[in-house]
TORRO-791603 format. One line per 2 residues: number of its first residue (from 1); their letters; for each residue x, y, z of N, C-alpha, C, O, CB. Coordinates in steps of 0.001 Angstrom, whole numbers, plus 500000, padded with zeros to 6 digits. Each point is the difference from the previous one (the first is absolute). Glycine has a CB too. Layout:
BEGIN
NUM = A = X Y Z X Y Z X Y Z X Y Z X Y Z | ...
***
This chain:
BEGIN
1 = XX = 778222 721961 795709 501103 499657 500857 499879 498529 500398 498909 499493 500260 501248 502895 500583 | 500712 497111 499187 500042 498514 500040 499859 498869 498833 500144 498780 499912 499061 502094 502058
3 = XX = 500619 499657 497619 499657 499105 498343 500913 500703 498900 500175 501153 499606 496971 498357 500812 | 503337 499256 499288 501016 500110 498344 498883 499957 498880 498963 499390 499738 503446 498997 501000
5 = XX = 498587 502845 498636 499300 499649 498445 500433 498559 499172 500589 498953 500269 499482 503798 499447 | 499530 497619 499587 500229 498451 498617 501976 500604 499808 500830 499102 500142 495595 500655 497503
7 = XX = 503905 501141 502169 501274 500340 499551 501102 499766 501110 501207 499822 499836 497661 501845 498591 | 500355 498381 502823 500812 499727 500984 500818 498172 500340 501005 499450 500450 497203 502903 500319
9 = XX = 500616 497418 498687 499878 498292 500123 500687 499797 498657 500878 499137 500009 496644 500251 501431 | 502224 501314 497266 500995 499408 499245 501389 499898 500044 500722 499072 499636 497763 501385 499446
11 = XX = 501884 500977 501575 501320 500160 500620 500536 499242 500969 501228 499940 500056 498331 501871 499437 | 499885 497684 501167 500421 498605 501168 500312 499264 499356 501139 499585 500219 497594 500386 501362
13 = XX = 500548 499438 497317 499847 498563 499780 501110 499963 498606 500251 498929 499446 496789 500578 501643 | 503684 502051 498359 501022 499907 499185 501219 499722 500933 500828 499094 499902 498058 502416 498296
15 = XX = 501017 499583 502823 501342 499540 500852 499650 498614 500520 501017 499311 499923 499737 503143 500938 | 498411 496981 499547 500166 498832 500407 500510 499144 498779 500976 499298 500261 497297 501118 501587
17 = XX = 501351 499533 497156 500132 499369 498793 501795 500295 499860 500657 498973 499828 496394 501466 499020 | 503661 500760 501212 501218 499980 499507 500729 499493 501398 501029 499332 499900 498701 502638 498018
19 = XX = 499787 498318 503250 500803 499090 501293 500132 498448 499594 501096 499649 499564 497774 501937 502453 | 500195 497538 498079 499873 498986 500095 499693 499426 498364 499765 498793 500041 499637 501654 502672
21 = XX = 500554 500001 496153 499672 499244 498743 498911 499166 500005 499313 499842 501009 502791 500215 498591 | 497683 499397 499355 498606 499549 499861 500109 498656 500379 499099 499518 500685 500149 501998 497532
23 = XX = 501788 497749 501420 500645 498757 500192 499584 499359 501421 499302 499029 500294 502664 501832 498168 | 498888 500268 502440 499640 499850 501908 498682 500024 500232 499526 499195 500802 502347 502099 500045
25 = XX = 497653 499245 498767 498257 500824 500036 499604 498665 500142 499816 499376 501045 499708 503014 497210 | 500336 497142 500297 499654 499247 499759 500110 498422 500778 499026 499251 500069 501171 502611 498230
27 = XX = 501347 497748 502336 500046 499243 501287 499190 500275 500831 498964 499500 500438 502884 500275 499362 | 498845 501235 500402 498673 500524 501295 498696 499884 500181 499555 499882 501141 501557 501439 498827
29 = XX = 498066 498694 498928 498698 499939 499721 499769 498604 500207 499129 499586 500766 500721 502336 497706 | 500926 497328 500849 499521 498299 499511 500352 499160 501484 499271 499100 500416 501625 500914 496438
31 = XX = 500425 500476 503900 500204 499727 501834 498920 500853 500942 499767 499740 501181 503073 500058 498478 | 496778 500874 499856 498591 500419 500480 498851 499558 500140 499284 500360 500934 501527 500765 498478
33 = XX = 498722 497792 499444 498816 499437 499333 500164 498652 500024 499122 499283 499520 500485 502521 499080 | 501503 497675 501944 500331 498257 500876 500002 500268 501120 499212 499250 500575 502248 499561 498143
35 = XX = 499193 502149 502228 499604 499758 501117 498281 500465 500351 499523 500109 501130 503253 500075 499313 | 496853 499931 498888 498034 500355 500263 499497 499132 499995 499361 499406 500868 500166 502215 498191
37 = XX = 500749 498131 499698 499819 498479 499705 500013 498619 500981 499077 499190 499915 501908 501972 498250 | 499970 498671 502629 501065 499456 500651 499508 499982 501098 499967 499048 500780 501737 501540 498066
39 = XX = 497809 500641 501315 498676 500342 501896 498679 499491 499844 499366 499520 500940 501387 503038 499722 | 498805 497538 498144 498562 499828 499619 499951 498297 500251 499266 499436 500812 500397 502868 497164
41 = XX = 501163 497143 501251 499865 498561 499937 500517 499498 501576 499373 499042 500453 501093 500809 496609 | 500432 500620 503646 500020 499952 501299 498866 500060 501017 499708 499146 500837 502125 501605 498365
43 = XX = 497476 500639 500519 498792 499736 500685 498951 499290 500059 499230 499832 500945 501425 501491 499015 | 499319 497984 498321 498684 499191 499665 500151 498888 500331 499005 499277 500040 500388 501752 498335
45 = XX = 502347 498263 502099 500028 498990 500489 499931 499875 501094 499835 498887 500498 500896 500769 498137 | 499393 501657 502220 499826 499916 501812 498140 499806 500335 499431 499386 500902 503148 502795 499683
47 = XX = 496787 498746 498098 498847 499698 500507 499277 498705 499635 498903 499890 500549 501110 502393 499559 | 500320 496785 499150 499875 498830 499246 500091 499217 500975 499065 499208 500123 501733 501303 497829
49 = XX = 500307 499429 503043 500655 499501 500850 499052 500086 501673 499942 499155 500893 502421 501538 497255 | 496910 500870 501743 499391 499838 501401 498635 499716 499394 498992 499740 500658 502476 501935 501099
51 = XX = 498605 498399 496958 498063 499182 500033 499949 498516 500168 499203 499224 500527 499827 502410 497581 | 502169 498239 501221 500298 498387 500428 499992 499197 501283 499503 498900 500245 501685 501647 498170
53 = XX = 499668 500510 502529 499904 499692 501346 498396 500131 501125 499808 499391 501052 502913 501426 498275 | 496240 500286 499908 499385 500404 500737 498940 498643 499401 499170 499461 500732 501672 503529 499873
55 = XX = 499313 496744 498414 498491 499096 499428 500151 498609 500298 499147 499112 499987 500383 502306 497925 | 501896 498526 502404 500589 498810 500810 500007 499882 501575 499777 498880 500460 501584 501165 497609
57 = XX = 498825 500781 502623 499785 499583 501259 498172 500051 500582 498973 500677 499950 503900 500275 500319 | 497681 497864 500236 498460 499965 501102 500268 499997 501226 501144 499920 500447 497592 498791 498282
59 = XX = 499656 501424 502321 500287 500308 500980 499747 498639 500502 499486 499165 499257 500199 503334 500707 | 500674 497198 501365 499887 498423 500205 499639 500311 501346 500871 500296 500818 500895 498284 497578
61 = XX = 496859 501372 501943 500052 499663 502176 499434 499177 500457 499118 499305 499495 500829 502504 501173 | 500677 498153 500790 500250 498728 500388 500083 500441 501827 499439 500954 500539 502030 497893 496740
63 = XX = 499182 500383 503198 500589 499926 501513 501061 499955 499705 500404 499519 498941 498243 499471 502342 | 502178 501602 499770 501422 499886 500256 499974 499846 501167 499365 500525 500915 501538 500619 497563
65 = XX = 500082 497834 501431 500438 499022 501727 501266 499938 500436 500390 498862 499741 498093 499516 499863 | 502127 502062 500771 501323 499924 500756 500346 498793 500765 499454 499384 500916 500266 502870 499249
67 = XX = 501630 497576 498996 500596 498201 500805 500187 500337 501411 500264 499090 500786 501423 499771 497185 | 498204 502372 502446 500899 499547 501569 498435 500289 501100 500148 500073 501220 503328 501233 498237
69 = XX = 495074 498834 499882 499119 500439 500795 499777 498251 500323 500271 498900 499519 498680 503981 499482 | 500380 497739 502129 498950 498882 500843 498303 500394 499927 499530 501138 500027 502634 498497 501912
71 = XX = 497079 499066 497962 498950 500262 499935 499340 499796 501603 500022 498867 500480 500160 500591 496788 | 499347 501469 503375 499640 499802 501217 498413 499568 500767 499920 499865 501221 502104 501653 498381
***
């Protein structure tokens, strides 16, 4: 219970095949496999981007003085 046989799945994948043709499928598959694509290279440039930022910033200390203090 819960599990398809092999015949069950072939039967899906004929009706799916006569709904949509192989043609669409086939869009579908290849607009499937650019936008992955499309995220992957997205992400490798966000993280490209914060190693860049992180190996680039330094920390700098110091004093901070306020123009409107008085020294008493």
């Amino acid at each position: 219970m819960g599990s398809f046989s092999i015949w069950h799945w072939l039967i899906v994948l004929l009706v799916v095949v006569m709904i949509f043709g192989t043609k669409k499928l086939r869009n579908i598959g290849s607009d499937l496999g650019g936008a992955v694509k499309g995220f992957k290279e997205g992400m490798k440039t966000e993280d490209e981007a914060a190693k860049q930022i992180k190996e680039g910033s330094q920390t700098i200390e110091g004093e901070v003085k306020d123009k409107n203090s008085h020294n008493v």
